[in-house]
C-alpha positions as MATLAB code, in Angstrom:
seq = 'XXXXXXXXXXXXXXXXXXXXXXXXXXXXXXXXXXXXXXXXXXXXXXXXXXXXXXXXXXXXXXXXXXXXXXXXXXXXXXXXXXXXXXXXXXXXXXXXXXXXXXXXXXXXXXXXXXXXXXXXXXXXXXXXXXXXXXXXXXXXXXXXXXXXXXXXXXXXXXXXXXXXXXXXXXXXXXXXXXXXXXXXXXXXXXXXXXXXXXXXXXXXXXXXXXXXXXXXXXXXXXXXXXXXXXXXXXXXXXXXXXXXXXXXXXXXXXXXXXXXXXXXXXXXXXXXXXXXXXXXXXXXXXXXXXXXXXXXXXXXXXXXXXXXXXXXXXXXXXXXXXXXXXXXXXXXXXXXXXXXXXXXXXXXXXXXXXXXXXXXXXXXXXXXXXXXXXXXXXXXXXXXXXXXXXXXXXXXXXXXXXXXXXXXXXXXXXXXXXXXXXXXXXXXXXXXXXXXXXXXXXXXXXXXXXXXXXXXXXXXXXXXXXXXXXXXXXXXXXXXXXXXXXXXXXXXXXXXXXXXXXXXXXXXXXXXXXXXXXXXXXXXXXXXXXXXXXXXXXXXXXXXXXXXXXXXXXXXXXXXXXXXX';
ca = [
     -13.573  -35.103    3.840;
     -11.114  -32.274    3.709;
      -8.470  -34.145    1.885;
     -10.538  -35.164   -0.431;
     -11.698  -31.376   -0.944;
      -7.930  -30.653   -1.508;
      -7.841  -33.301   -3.856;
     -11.025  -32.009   -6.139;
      -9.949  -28.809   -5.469;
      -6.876  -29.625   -7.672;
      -8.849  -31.579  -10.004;
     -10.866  -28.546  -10.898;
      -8.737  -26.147  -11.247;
      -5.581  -27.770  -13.575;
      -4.698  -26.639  -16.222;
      -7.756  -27.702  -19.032;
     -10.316  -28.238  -16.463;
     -13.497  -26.916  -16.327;
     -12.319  -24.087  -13.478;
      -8.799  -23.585  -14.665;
      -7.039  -21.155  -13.170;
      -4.734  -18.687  -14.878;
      -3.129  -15.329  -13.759;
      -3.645  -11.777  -15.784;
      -2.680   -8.500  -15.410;
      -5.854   -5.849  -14.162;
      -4.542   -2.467  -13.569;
      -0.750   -3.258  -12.951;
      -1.525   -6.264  -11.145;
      -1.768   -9.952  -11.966;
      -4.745  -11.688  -10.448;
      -6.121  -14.885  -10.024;
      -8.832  -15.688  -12.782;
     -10.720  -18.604  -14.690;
      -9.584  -19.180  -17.834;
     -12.833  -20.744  -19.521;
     -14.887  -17.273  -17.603;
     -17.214  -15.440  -19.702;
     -15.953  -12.295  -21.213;
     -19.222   -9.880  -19.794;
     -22.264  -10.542  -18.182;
     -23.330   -9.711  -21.750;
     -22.287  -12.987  -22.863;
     -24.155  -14.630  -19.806;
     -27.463  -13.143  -20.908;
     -27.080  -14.062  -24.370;
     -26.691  -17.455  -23.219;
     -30.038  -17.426  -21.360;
     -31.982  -17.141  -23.807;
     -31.262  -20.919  -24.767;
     -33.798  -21.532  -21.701;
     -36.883  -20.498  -23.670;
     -40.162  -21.316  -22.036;
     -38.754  -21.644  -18.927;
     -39.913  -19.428  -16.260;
     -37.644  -17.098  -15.461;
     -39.493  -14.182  -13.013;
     -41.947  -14.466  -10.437;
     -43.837  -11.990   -8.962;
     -47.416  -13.108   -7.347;
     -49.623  -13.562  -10.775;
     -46.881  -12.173  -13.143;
     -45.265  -14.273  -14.805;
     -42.144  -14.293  -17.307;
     -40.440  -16.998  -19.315;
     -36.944  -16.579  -20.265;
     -38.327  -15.867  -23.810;
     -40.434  -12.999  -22.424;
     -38.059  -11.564  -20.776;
     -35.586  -11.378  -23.562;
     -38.187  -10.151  -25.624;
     -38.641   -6.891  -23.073;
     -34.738   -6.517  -22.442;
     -34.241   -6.357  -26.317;
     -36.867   -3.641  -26.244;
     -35.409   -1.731  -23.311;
     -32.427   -1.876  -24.253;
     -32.960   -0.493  -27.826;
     -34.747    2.469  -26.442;
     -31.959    3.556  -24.456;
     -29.647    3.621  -26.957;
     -32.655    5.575  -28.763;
     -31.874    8.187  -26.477;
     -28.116    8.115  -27.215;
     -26.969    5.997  -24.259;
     -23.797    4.220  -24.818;
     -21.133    1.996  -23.028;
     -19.797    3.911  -20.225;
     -23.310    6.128  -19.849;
     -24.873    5.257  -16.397;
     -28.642    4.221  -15.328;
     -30.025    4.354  -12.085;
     -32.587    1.796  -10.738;
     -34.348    2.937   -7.453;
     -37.177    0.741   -6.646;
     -38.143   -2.218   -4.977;
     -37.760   -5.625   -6.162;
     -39.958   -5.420   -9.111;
     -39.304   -7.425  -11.804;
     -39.028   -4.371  -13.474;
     -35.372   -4.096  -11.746;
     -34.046   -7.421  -13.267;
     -35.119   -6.546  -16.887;
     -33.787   -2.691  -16.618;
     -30.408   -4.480  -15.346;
     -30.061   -6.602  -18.016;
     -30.948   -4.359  -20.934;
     -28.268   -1.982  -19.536;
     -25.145   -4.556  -18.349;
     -25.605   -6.886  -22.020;
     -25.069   -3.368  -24.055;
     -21.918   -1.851  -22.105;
     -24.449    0.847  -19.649;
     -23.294    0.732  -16.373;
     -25.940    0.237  -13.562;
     -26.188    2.244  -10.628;
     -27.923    0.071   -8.389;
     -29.687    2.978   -5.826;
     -30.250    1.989   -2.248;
     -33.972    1.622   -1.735;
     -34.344    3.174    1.784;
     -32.706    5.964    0.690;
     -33.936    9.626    1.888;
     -33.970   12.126   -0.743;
     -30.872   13.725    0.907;
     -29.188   10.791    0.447;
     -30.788    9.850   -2.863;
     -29.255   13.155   -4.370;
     -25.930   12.173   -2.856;
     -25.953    8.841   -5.181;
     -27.749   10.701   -8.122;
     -24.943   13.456   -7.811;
     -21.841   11.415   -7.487;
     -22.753    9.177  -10.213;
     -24.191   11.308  -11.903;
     -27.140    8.974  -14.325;
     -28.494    9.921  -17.574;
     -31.667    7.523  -16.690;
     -33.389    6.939  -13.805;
     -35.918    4.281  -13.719;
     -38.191    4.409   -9.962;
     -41.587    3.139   -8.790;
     -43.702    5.025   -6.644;
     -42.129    5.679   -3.528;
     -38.475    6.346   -5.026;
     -40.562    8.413   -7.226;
     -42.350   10.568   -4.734;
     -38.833   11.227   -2.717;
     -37.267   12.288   -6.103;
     -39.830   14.987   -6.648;
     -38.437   16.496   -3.512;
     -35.219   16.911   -5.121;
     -35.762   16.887   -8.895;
     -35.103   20.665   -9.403;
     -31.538   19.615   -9.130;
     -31.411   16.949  -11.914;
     -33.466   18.936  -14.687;
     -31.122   16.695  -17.056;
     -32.230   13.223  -15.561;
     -34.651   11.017  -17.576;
     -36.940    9.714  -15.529;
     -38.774    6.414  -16.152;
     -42.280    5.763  -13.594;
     -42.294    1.971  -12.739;
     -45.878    0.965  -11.673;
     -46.865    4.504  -10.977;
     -50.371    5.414   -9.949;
     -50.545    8.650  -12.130;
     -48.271    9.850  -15.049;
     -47.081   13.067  -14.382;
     -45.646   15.241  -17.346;
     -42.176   14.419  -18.266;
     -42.523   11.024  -17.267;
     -41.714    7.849  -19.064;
     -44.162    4.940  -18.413;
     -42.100    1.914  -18.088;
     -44.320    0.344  -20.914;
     -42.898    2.722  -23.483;
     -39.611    1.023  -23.380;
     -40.776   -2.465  -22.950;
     -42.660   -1.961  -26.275;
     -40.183   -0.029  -27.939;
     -39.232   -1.716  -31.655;
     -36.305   -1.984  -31.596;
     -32.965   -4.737  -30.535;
     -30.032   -5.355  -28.514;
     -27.175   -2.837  -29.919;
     -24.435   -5.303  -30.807;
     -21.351   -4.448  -28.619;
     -18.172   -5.282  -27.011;
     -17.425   -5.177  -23.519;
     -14.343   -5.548  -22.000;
     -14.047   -6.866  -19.057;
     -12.445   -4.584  -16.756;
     -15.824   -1.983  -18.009;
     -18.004   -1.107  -14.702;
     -20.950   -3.452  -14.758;
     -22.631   -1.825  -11.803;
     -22.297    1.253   -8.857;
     -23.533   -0.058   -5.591;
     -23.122    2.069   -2.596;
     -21.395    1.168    0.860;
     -22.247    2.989    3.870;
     -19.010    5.576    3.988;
     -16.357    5.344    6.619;
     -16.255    8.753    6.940;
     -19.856   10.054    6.514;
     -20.853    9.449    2.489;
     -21.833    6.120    1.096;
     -19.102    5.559   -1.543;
     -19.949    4.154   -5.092;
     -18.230    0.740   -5.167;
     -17.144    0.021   -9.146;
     -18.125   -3.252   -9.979;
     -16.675   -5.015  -12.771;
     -17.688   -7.507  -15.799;
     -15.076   -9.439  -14.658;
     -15.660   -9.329  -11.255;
     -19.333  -10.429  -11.521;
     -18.697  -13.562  -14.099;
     -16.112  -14.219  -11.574;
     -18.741  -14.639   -8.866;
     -20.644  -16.383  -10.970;
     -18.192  -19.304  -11.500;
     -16.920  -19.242   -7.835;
     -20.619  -20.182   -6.651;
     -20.695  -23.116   -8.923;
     -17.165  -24.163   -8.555;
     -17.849  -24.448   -4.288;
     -21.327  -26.527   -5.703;
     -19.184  -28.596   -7.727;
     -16.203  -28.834   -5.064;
     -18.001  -29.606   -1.542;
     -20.381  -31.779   -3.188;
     -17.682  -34.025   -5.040;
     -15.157  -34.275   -2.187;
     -18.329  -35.168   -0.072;
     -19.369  -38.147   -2.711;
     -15.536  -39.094   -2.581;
     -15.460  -39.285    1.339;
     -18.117  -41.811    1.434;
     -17.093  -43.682   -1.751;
     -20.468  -42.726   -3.672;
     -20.045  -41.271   -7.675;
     -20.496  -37.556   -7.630;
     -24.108  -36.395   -8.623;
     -25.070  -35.536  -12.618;
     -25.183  -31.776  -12.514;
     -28.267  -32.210  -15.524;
     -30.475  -34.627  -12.814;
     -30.487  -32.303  -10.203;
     -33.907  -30.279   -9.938;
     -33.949  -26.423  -11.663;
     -33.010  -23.716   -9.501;
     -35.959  -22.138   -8.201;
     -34.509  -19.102   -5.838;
     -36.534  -16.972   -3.552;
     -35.147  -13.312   -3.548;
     -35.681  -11.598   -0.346;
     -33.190   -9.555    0.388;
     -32.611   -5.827   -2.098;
     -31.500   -6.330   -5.833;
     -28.936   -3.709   -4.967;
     -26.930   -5.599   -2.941;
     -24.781   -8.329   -4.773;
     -26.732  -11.191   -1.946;
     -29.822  -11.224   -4.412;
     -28.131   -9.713   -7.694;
     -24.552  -11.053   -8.127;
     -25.148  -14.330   -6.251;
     -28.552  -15.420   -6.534;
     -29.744  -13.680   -9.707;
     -26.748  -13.650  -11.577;
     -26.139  -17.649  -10.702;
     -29.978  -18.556  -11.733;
     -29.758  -16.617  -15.194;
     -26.896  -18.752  -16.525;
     -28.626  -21.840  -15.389;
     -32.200  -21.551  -16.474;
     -33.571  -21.119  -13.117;
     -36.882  -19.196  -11.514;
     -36.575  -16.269   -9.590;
     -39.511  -15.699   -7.337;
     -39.803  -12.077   -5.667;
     -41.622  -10.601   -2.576;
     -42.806   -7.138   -2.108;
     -41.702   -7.554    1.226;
     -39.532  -10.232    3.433;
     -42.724  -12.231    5.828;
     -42.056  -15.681    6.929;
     -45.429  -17.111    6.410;
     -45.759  -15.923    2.752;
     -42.422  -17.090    2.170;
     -43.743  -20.967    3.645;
     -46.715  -20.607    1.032;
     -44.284  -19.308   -1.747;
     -42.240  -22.139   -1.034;
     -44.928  -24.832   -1.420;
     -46.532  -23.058   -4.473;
     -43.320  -22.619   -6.508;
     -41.313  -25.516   -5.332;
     -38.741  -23.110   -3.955;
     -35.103  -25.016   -3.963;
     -32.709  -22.218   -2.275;
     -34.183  -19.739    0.355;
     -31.038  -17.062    0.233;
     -31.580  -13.824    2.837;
     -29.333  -12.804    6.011;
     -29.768  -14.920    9.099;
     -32.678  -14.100   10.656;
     -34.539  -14.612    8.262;
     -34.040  -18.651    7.852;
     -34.337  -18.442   11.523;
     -38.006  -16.632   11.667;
     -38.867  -19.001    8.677;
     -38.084  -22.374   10.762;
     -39.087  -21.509   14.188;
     -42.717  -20.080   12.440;
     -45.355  -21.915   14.452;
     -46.908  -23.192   10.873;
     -44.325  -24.421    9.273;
     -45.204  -27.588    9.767;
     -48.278  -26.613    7.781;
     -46.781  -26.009    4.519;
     -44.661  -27.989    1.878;
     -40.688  -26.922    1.891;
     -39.773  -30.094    0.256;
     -38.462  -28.658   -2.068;
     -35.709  -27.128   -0.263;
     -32.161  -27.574   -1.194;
     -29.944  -25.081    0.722;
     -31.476  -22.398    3.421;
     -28.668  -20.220    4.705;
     -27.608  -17.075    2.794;
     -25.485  -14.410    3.386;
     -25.001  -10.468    4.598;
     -24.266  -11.500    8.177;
     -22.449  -14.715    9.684;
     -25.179  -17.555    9.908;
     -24.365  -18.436   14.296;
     -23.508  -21.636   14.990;
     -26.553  -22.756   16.646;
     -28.949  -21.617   13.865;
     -26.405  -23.765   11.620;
     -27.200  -27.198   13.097;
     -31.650  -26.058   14.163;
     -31.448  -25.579    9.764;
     -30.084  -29.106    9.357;
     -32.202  -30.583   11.889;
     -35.627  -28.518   11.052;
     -35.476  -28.887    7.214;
     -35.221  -32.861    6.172;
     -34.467  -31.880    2.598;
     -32.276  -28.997    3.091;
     -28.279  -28.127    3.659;
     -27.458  -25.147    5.298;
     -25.166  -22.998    3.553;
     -23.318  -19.639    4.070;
     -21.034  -17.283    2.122;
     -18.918  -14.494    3.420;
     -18.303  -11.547    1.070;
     -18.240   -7.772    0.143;
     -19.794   -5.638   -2.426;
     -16.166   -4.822   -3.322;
     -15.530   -8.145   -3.954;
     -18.646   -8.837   -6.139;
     -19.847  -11.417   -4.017;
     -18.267  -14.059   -2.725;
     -15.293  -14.464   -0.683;
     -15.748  -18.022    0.788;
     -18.789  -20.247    1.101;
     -19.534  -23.062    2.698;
     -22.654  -25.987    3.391;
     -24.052  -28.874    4.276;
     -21.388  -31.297    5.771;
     -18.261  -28.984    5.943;
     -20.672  -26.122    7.241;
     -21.966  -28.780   10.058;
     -18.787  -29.703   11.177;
     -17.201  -25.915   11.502;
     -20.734  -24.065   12.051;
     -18.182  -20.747   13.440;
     -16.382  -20.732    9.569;
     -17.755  -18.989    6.734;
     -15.279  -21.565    4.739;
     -12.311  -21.281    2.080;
     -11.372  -18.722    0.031;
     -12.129  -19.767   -3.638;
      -9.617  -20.463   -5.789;
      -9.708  -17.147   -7.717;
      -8.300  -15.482   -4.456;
      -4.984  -15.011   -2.976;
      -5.344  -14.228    0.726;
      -3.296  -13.152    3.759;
      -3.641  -12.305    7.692;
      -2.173   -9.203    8.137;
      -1.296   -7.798   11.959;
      -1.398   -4.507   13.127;
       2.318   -3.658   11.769;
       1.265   -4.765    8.053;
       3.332   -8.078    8.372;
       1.642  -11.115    7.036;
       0.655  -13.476   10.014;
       1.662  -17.489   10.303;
      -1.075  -19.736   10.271;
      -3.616  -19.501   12.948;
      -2.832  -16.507   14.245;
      -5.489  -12.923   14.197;
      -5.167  -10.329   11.609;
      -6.649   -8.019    9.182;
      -7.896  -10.672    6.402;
      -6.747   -9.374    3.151;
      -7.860  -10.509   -0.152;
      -6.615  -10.230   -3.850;
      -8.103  -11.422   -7.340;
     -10.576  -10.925  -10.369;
     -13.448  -10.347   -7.873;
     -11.842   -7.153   -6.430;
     -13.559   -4.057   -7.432;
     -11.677   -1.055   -9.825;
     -12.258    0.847   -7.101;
     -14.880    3.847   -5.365;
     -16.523    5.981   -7.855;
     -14.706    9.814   -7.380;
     -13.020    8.406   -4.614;
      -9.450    7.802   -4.957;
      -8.527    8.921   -1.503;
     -10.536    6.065   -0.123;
      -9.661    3.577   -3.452;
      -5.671    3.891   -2.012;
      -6.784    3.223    1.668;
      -8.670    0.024    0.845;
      -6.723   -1.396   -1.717;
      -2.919   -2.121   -1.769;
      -1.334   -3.707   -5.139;
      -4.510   -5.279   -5.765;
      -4.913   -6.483   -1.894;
      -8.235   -5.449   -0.602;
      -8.455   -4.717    2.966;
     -12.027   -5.825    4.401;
     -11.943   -4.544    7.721;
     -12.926   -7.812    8.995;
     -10.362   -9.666   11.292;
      -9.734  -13.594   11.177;
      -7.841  -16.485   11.078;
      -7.205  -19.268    8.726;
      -7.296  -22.942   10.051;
      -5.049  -25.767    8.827;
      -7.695  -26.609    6.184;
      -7.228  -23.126    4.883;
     -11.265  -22.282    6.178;
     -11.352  -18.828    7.221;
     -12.825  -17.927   10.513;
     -14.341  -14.405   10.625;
     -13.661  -13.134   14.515;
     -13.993   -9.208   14.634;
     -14.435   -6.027   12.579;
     -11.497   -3.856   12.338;
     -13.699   -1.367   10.626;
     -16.327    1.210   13.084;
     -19.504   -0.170   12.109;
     -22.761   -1.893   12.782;
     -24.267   -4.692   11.010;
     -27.934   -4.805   11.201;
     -29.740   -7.574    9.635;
     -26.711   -7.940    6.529;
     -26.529   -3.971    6.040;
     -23.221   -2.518    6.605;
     -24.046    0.649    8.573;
     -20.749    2.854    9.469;
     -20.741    4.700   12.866;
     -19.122    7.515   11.418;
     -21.978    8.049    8.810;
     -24.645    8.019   12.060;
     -22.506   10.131   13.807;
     -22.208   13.184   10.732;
     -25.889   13.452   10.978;
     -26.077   13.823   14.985;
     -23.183   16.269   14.710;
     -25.314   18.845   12.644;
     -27.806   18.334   15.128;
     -28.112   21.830   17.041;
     -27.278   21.187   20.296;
     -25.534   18.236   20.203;
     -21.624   18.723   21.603;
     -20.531   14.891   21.589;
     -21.729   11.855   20.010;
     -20.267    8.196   19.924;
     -22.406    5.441   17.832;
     -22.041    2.029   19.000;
     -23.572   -1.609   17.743;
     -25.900   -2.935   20.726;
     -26.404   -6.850   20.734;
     -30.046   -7.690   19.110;
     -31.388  -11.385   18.925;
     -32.777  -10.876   15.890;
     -30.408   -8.621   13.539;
     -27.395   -9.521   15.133;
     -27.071   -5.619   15.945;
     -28.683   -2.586   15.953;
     -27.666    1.005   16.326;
     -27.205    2.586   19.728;
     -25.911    6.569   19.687;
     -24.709    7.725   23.369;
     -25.055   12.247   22.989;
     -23.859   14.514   25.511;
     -26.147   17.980   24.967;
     -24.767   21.343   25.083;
     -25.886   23.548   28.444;
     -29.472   24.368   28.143;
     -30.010   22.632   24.690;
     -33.866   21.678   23.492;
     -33.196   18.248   21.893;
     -34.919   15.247   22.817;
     -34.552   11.752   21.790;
     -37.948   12.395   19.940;
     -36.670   15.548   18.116;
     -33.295   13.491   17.276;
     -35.046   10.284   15.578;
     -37.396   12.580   13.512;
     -34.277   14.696   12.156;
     -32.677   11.561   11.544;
     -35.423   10.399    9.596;
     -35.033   13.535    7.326;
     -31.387   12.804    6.394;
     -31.151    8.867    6.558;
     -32.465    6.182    5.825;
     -34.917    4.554    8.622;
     -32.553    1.208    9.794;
     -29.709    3.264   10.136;
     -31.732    5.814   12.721;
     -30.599    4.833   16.136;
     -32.782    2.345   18.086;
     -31.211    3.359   21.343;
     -30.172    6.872   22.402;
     -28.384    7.785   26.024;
     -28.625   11.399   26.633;
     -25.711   12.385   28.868;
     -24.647   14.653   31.560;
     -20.939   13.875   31.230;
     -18.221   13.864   28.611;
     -17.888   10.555   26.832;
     -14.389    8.714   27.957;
     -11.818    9.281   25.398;
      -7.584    8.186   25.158;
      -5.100   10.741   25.491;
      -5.702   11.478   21.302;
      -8.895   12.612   22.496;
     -10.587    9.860   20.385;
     -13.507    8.326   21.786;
     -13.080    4.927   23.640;
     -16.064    2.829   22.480;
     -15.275   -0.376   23.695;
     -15.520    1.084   27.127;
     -18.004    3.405   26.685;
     -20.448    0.068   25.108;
     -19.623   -1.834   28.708;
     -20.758    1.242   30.760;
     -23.643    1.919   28.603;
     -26.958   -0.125   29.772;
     -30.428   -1.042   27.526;
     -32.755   -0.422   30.238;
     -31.463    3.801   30.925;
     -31.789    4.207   27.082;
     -34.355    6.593   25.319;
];
């Protein structure tokens, strides 16, 4: 099976195939890239259109068709440039996943506008952070990103702001129906690829999230690396058992349940992104719940259930899931967190019809890094699979040499996917990125296959249910805490998000601060999953090295569950 991988693998990629493979210079570097890509998502809307009547968004009784849809996007995206918005202007889209988001996203990417894709749970502290340091000319919200705006809207008197689904219209206000019924079209453009397609935010390494810059490039990219690993895995799989590769046009419409945030490239870059270019349904929940997800399965003939982990597992061990349809089902897997190996084969075993599938990847890498499924992902349930082929990659050790096969290191990356870098951030741009090499932070191996195992995190953080959650942002937050004289934040084990976020305090003499009074100022200045689940108020000084920097391994072993607040 993984010869005959190698074997389509070169197939696929020569030189006049459908994935060719070419090199071109992006900012002083040459990078891996497809030579038949797209040159924008523009160009990837446009083409949707060709799916007419098709439906295109779900959202319980709503309903779009891909000719709908374009309809509204045309409309939105002729009043923005109404109000003199051009390529390179920004628009920020706080909200949950309405359908509202999709439509806003596409009226602004197809015309050159850059979307800043604002992290839902946001506090209004931290919501002016991201409003601030992108600095929007538009900001389209629904209720509750609404109502934490007003908090802070004396400081953005310049901000346009457009009320999605709003219960009352205050003055000032937009109503998201005046730009769906504006009269006007698509402002014919061109978009180079190496234009920011989107901001998303990362949880900061040193106490701010930082605005990743997304690229046209580097989302088409993702685009074609998901359906080159379709295309790859399931031909080498028809070749190992001597069986003609399925017809691509015979296989049923992609009908994609979105459950995790559209501002996190999971459910944009690789589920909605992938579905738009290939006429499929995108069906969205107010809110991730296992059993509405069984019924939306069996009503809308769901095909790929994409989320982090635990949610495939709550959907499969739900005691009525027996009750319901999920025939349908292609692929259940997803991505955000590493899929563990047990939940790997209980997928294959509990859903007849489905494959379980996985892909590792960054926001600053658009998506993707590796994926993997169905056979190859059943016979090496701890890989998150091979690099695809628009990637060079490398082991690095601890003294920045590159390591020989099988050995641990820092797993660098390089290629069209990569980001341009973090909005106003060069300082951190230069630490993550070396001559085109993205760092990840994540340490790992490569097997003789080339599959890439993923076995620590080089980087201080905690990863909660597929959200990156940096220590060192926690621990800004408890510092500024009155009272507080040390802090150390620290990932605690948790069956069913993998992690969650565990802060150990030592108090100044005589200080008033409770765990109660430290989770409600958290809740003032960050956003709820990042507020620490577990809190150890100590008596003595946290151990440290001779540096004086904390020792968390150490400190994690001594710390125990049941003495924690």
């Amino acid at each position: 099976m993984y010869q005959e991988l190698k074997e389509v693998w070169r197939e696929l990629t020569a030189p006049g195939a459908q994935f060719e493979v070419t090199e071109v210079p992006v900012r002083g570097t040459m990078i891996k890239a497809y030579k038949q890509a797209p040159p924008s998502l523009r160009e990837v809307w446009l083409a949707s259109a060709a799916h007419g009547d098709k439906d295109y968004l779900v959202y319980g009784d709503e309903r779009w068709t891909y000719t709908r849809a374009h309809e509204e996007v045309d409309h939105i995206a002729g009043w923005l440039a109404a109000q003199g918005l051009a390529q390179g202007d920004r628009v920020a889209i706080a909200m949950r996943n309405y359908p509202e988001w999709l439509l806003t996203y596409w009226a602004c990417v197809a015309q050159g506008i850059t979307v800043v894709g604002m992290n839902a749970w946001w506090v209004p502290d931290e919501m002016s952070y991201g409003l601030e340091d992108s600095a929007p000319k538009v900001l389209v919200c629904d209720q509750e990103r609404f109502d934490r705006f007003t908090e802070i809207s004396n400081g953005f008197p310049d901000i346009t702001v457009v009320g999605v689904r709003l219960k009352a219209w205050p003055e000032g206000v937009v109503p998201f129906d005046t730009l769906r019924q504006f009269d006007a079209k698509m402002p014919e453009v061109t978009i180079d690829g190496d234009e920011d397609a989107c901001i998303f935010y990362t949880s900061g390494t040193t106490g701010r999230p930082k605005g990743a810059q997304l690229t046209h490039r580097g989302c088409v990219t993702n685009i074609m690396n998901l359906a080159f690993w379709a295309t790859a895995s399931g031909g080498a799989m028809a070749k190992s058992m001597g069986t003609p590769p399925a017809d691509p046009a015979s296989a049923p419409a992609l009908s994609g349940l979105v459950t995790t945030p559209l501002f996190h490239v999971t459910a944009n870059n690789c589920l909605a992104h992938s579905a738009t270019l290939s006429g499929g349904k995108l069906v969205l929940m107010y809110r991730w719940d296992p059993l509405e997800a069984l019924k939306m399965i069996e009503r809308e003939k769901i095909t790929n259930l994409t989320g982090v982990p635990v949610m495939s597992r709550e959907l499969i061990s739900h005691p009525d899931f027996d009750k319901y349809d999920t025939s349908s089902l292609l692929s259940v897997g997803g991505g955000g967190a590493q899929l563990q190996p047990d939940l790997v084969g209980k997928i294959d075993q509990t859903v007849k019809t489905a494959r379980p599938g996985t892909g590792y990847g960054m926001t600053e890498t658009c998506g993707i890094i590796t994926s993997i499924g169905a056979d190859f992902f059943v016979d090496k349930p701890e890989s998150c699979g091979p690099a695809m082929p628009t990637f060079d990659v490398k082991i690095v050790g601890s003294d920045g040499t590159e390591m020989p096969l099988g050995q641990v290191g820092e797993l660098w990356v390089k290629g069209a996917p990569v980001i341009k870098g973090y909005l106003n951030r060069p300082d951190a741009t230069a630490e993550s990125i070396t001559d085109g090499w993205l760092h990840t932070g994540d340490v790992a191996r490569l097997d003789e296959d080339g599959f890439i195992y993923i076995v620590d995190r080089v980087k201080d953080m905690v990863l909660r249910g597929g959200e990156n959650i940096y220590c060192a942002e926690v621990e800004t937050v408890l510092f500024n805490i009155e009272g507080v004289a040390e802090c150390s934040v620290v990932g605690v084990p948790d069956d069913r998000l993998g992690e969650e976020v565990g802060a150990a305090i030592v108090l100044k003499p005589g200080a008033d601060v409770t765990a109660a009074s430290i989770r409600e100022y958290c809740g003032v200045h960050m956003a709820r999953h990042k507020i620490p689940r577990y809190l150890w108020l100590l008596d003595k000084p946290l151990p440290r090295n001779a540096n004086g920097k904390f020792l968390k391994r150490e400190l994690r072993e001594a710390l125990k569950i049941d003495d924690a607040a």
